[in-house]
FISETOR-449793 format. One record per residue (C-alpha): residue in three letters; x, y, z. Coordinates in pm, 1 decimal. Each point is the difference from the previous one (the first is absolute). Example, Ala and Ser with C-alpha at 12.3 -4.5 7.8 and 13.67 -1.06 7.14 Angstrom:
("ALA" (1230.0 -450.0 780.0))
("SER" (137.0 344.0 -66.0))
This chain:
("UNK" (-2196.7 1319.0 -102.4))
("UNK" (232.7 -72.7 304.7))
("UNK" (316.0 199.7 45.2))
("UNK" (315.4 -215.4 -74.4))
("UNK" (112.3 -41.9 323.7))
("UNK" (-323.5 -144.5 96.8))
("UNK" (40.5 -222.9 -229.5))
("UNK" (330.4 -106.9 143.8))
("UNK" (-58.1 -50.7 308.5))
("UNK" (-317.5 -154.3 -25.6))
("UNK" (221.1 -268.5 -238.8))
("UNK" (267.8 34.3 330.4))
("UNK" (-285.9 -131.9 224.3))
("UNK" (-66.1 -270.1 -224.8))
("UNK" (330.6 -128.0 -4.0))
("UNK" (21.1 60.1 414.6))
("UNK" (-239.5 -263.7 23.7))
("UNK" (81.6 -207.6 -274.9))
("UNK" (377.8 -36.9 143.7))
("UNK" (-23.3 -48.4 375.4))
("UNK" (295.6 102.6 185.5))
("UNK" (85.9 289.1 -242.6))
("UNK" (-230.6 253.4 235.3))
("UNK" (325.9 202.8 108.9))
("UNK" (105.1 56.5 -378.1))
("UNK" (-282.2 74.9 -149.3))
("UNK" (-116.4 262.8 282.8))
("UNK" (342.1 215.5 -80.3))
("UNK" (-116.6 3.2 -387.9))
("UNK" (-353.3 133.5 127.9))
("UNK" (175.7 247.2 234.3))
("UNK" (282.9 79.5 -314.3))
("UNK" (-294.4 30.6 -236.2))
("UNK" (-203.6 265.3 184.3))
("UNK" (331.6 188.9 112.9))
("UNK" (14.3 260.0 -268.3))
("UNK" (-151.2 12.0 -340.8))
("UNK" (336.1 -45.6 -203.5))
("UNK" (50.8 -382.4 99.4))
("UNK" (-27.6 -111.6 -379.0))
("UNK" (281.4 260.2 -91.6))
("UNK" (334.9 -96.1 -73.7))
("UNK" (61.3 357.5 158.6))
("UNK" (-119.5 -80.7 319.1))
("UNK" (359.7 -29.3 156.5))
("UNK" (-61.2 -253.9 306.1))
("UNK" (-190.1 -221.1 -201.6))
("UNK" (-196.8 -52.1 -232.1))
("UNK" (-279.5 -313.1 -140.4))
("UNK" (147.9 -245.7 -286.5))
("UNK" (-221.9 -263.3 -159.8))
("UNK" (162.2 -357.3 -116.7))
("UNK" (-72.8 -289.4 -147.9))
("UNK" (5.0 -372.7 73.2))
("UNK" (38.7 -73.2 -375.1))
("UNK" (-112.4 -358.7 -36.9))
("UNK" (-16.7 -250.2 -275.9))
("UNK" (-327.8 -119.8 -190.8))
("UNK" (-24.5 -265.6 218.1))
("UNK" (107.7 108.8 284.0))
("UNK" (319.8 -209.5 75.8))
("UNK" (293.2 252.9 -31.4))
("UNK" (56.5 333.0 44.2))
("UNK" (195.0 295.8 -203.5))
("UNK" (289.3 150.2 174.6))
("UNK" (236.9 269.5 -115.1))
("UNK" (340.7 74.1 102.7))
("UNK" (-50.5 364.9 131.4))
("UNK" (311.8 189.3 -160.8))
("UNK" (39.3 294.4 284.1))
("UNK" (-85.0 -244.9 297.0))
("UNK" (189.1 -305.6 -142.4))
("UNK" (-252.8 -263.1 114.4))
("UNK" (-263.7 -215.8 -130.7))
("UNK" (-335.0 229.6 63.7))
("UNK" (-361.3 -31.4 -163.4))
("UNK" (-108.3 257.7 -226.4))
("UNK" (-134.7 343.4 153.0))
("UNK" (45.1 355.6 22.8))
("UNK" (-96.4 376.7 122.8))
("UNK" (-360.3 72.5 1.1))
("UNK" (88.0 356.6 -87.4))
("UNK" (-314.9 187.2 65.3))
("UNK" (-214.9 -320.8 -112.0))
("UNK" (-178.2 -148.4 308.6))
("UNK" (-140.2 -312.3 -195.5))
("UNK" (260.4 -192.5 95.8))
("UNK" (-137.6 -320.6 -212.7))
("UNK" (38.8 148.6 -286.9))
("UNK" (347.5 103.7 161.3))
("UNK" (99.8 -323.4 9.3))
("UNK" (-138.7 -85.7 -336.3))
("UNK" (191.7 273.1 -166.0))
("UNK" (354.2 -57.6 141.2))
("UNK" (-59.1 -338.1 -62.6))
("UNK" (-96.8 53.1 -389.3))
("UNK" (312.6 234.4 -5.3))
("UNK" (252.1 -180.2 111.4))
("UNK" (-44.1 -374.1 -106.7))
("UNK" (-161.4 101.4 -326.5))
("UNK" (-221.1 -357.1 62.9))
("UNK" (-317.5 75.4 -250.5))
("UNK" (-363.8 -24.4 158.5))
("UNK" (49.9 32.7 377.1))
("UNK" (-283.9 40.7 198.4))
("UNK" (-52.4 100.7 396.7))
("UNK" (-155.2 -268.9 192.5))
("UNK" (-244.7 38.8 296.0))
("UNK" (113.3 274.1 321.8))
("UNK" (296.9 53.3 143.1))
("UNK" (228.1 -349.2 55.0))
("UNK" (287.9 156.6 193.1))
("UNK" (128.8 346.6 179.3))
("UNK" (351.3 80.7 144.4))
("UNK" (202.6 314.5 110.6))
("UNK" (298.2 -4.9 -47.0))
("UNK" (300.8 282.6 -16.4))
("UNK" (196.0 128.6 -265.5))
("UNK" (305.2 100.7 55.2))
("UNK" (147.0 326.4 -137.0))
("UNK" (145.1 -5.2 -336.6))
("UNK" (157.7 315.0 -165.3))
("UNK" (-251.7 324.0 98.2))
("UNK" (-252.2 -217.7 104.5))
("UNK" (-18.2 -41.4 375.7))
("UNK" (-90.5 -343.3 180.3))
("UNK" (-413.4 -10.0 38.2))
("UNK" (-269.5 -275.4 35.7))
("UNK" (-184.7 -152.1 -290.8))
("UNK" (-337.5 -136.2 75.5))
("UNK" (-37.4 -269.5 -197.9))
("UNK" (-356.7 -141.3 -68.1))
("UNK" (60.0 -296.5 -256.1))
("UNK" (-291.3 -155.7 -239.6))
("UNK" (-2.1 -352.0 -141.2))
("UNK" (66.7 62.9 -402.2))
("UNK" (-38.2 -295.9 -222.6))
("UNK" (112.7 -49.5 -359.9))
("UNK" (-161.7 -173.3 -276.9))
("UNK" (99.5 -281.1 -207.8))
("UNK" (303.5 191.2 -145.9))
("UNK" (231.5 21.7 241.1))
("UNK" (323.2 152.0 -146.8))
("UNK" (153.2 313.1 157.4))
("UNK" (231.4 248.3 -89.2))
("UNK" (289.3 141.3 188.6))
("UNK" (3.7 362.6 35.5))
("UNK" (259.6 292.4 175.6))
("UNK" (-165.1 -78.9 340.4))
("UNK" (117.1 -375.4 10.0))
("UNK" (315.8 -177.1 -30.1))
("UNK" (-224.1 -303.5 -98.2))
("UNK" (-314.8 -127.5 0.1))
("UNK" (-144.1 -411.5 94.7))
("UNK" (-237.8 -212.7 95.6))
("UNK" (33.3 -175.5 338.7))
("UNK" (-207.3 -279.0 128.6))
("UNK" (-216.3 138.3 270.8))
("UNK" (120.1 -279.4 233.3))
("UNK" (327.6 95.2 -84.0))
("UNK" (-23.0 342.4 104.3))
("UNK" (-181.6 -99.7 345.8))
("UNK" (320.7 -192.8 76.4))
("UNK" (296.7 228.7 -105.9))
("UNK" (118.6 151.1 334.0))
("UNK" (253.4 223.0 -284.3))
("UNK" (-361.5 185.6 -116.9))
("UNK" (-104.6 267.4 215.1))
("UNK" (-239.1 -92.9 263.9))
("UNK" (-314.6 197.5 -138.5))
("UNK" (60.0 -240.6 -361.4))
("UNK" (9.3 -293.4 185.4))
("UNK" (-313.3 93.5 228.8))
("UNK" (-214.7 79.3 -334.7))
("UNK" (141.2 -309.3 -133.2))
("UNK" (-159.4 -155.8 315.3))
("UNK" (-341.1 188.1 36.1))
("UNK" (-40.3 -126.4 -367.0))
("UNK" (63.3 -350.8 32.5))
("UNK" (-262.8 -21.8 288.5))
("UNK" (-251.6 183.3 -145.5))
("UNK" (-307.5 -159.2 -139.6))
("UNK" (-31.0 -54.2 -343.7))
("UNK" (-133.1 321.7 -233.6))
């Protein structure tokens, strides 16, 4: 059985050459993953791996964006690995937790990755978040359920989120991957 980081980074060299152009990005999450053994703990000050989700509909056309409360923007659904380096089912359990859409599923390897900083809030001093986000897909019923994390919760078309210079620039570039990607 490989060790999880293997695991990562052989899915990290996948993606590499999968997403031509993204070589820079992807080498600091290889160098960030083999820095020190606490990279999937919350505790680990600097920074610290998050999984997330690009939640999309049964058929593929729209996406499910929440309101994040604390950062006051539309986000997708993800969170802190803490301690878990399967950062699939990372995704798929942030994801299940706060939309509350029934019978998600992860689909295929990593679709996305993006550091990005947080800024300090309260005790908690500004650090990185290595974020390594999975295509999740719901099933026929797609109703959600807002919960403390979210302001709100809604469907976008994915077209729609490509286009909306108000989203944050890592939305709208998932929004783009997945409109030119082939057909699952």
């Amino acid at each position: 059985m490989q060790a999880p980081q293997n695991v990562l980074a052989e899915s990290l060299c996948r993606y590499r050459d999968l997403w031509q152009g993204e070589e820079k990005t992807v080498a600091q999450f290889g160098i960030f993953l083999r820095s020190h053994p606490d990279v999937f703990q919350r505790s680990h000050a600097s920074a610290h791996f998050t999984g997330s989700a690009w939640l999309v509909s049964g058929d593929g056309e729209r996406v499910l964006l929440m309101h994040h409360r604390k950062l006051d923007r539309w986000l997708q659904p993800g969170g802190h690995a803490d301690g878990d380096p399967d950062l699939a089912a990372v995704a798929l359990r942030e994801a299940q937790e706060e939309t509350g859409v029934p019978g998600l599923h992860v689909a295929g390897d990593i679709f996305d990755i993006d550091r990005h900083r947080i800024p300090t809030r309260g005790a908690e001093p500004e650090h990185w978040h290595y974020d390594v986000r999975y295509v999740v897909r719901a099933g026929a019923d797609e109703r959600f359920v807002v919960n403390s994390e979210s302001r709100a919760l809604a469907w976008r078309p994915v077209a729609e989120v490509a286009a909306d210079e108000s989203l944050d620039i890592s939305l709208r570039r998932m929004a783009q991957k997945w409109l030119a990607r082939k057909p699952l």
